[in-house]
Each structure stands twice: as C-alpha cells, then as structure tokens.
C-alpha positions in Angstrom: 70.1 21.0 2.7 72.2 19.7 0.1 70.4 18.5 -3.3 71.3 14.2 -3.1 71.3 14.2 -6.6 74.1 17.2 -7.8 75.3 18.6 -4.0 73.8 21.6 -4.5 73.8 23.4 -1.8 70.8 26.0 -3.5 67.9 24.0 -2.4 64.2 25.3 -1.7 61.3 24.1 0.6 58.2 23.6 -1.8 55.8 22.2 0.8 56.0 21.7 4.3 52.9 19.2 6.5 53.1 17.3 9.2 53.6 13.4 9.4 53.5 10.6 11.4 50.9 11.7 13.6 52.5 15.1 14.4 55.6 13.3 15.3 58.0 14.7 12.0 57.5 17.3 9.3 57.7 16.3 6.1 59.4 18.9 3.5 59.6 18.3 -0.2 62.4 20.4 -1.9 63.5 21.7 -5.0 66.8 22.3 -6.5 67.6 25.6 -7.6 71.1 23.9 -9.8 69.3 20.8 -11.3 65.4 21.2 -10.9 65.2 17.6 -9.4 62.6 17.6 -6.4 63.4 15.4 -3.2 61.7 14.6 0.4 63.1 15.1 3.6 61.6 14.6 7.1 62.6 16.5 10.2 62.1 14.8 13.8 62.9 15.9 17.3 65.9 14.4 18.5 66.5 14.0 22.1 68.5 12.2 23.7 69.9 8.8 21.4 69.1 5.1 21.9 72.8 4.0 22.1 73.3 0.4 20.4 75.3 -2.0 22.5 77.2 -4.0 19.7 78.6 -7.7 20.5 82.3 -6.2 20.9 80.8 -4.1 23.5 80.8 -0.7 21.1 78.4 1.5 21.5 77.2 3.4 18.6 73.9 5.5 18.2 70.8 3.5 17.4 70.0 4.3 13.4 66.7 3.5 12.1 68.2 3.0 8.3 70.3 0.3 9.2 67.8 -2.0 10.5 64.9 -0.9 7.6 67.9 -2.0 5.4 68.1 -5.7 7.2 64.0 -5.6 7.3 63.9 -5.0 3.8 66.7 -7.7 2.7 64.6 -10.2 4.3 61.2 -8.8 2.7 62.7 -8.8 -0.5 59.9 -10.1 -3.2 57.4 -10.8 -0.5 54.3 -9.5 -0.1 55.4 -7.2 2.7 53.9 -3.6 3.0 57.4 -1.8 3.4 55.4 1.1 5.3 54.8 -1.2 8.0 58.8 -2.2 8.0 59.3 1.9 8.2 57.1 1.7 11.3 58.9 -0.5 13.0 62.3 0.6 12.1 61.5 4.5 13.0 59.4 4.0 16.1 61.5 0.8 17.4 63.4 3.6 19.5 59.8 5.3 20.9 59.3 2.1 22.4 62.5 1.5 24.6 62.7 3.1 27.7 66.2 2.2 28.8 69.1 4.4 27.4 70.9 1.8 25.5 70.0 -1.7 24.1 71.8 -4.6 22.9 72.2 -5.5 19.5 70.8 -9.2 20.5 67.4 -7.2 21.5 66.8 -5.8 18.6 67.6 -8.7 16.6 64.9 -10.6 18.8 62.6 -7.9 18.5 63.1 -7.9 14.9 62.4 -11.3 14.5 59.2 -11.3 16.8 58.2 -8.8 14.6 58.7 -10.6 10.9 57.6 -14.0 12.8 54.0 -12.3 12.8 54.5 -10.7 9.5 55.6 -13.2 7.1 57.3 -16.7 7.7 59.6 -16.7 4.9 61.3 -13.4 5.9 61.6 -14.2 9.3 63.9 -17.3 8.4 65.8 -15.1 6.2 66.3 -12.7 8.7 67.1 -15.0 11.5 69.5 -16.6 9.0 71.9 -13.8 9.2 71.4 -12.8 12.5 71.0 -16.3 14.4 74.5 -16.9 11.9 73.5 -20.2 10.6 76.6 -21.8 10.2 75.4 -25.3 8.2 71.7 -26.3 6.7 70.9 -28.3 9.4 70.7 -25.7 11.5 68.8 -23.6 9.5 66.4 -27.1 8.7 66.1 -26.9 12.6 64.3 -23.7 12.7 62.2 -24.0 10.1 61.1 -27.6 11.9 60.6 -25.7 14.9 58.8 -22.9 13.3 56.4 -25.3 12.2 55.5 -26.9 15.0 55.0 -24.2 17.0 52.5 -23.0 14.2 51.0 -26.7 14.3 51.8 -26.7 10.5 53.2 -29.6 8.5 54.9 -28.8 5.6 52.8 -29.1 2.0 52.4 -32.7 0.9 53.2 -34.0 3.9 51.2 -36.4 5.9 49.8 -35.3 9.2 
C-alpha cells in the first residue's frame, strides 16, 4: 500500500480489527519514509454493481462518487456524515439485480435525504432533477411542502 501522503511504497500495518459488523477490516498504517499514519479498509469484493449511465455506459458502481454528491448536498447541515457512509457503502448490499440505472440511484438517493434533511434533499435533487430555471425548483419545494402539510414560516395557514 502506497503512503497517500509521499508514495511511499514502505508502509506498515499498525493495527488491524474488524468493522462494519464483520463486513471489512479496518487497517491503520504507518509510513516507514515520512512517519505519517493513515486508514485503510479492506472489503470482499465479488462480483460489481455495474452503473447504467444515461448514455447507456456502463461503469462499475463506486461508493465515493455518490458519498461525494451526499456530502455536497449535506454541506453545513446538521447531517451525521456516518449515516451518508452507510448509505453510500451498503447502497450496493441492498440491490439484487446486476446492474442499476443511474436514475435509481438518484431516486434512491433522494428518498434517502428526503427523510434525512429537507434542505439537502432540494440540493441534491437540484442537480440531479437538472433544474433548468427557479420556477422549477420553486415547484418542488411547493410540492415538498404540501406533501409534508407544511406552510412555509410566516405564512398564513
């Protein structure tokens, strides 16, 4: 394992333990070149979620890419960022077909910040519902709240 920090490719295992309920092992390392320690987890892989993009791609499913869309639309809420990990790394446990569509996950995604927190869910259905003008993006926020029931603050009901 090379050290992230300087390449190194003289890297040690300090500590070893399981994680996620027995599902990964979780290794921290030293560098034998800079000192610097670092984490790495190790998880069975068998056979990969393929991700069926809108041009009709397919590309392995990668649980960094959506954590990175989960955590641009959590960004300065008060959102536990374990529970985005969760979701991101165990999204592929719970599909049982060998590829998905790119439009699932998004849906799923959004189902999933929807419960969450309101204001990321909007920002995340932003991008991936491609709002193309603000009334479309006043449109779900109206819808939104009358699904919840809700009026917006300092409005009459």
């Amino acid at each position: 394992m090379n050290c992230p920090y300087c390449g190194s490719a003289d890297t040690r295992v300090v500590d070893s333990r399981p994680s996620d309920q027995g599902l990964a092992i979780r290794r921290r390392r030293e560098c034998a070149a800079c000192g610097r320690r670092f984490t790495t987890y190790e998880r069975p892989q068998l056979e990969p979620l393929m991700v069926v993009k809108r041009s009709g791609q397919l590309e392995a499913y990668d649980p960094d890419k959506l954590l990175r869309g989960l955590l641009l639309a959590c960004e300065k809420r008060p959102v536990d960022t374990e529970l985005l990990k969760r979701f991101a790394y165990h999204f592929e446990d719970q599909i049982d077909a060998p590829e998905i569509a790119t439009e699932e996950i998004g849906k799923r995604a959004m189902a999933f910040l929807r419960e969450l927190d309101e204001v990321a869910y909007i920002r995340f259905a932003s991008v991936y519902r491609e709002f193309d003008s603000v009334e479309r993006f006043i449109e779900e926020i109206r819808r939104l709240e009358s699904e919840a029931g809700d009026s917006p603050p300092g409005a009459e009901k």
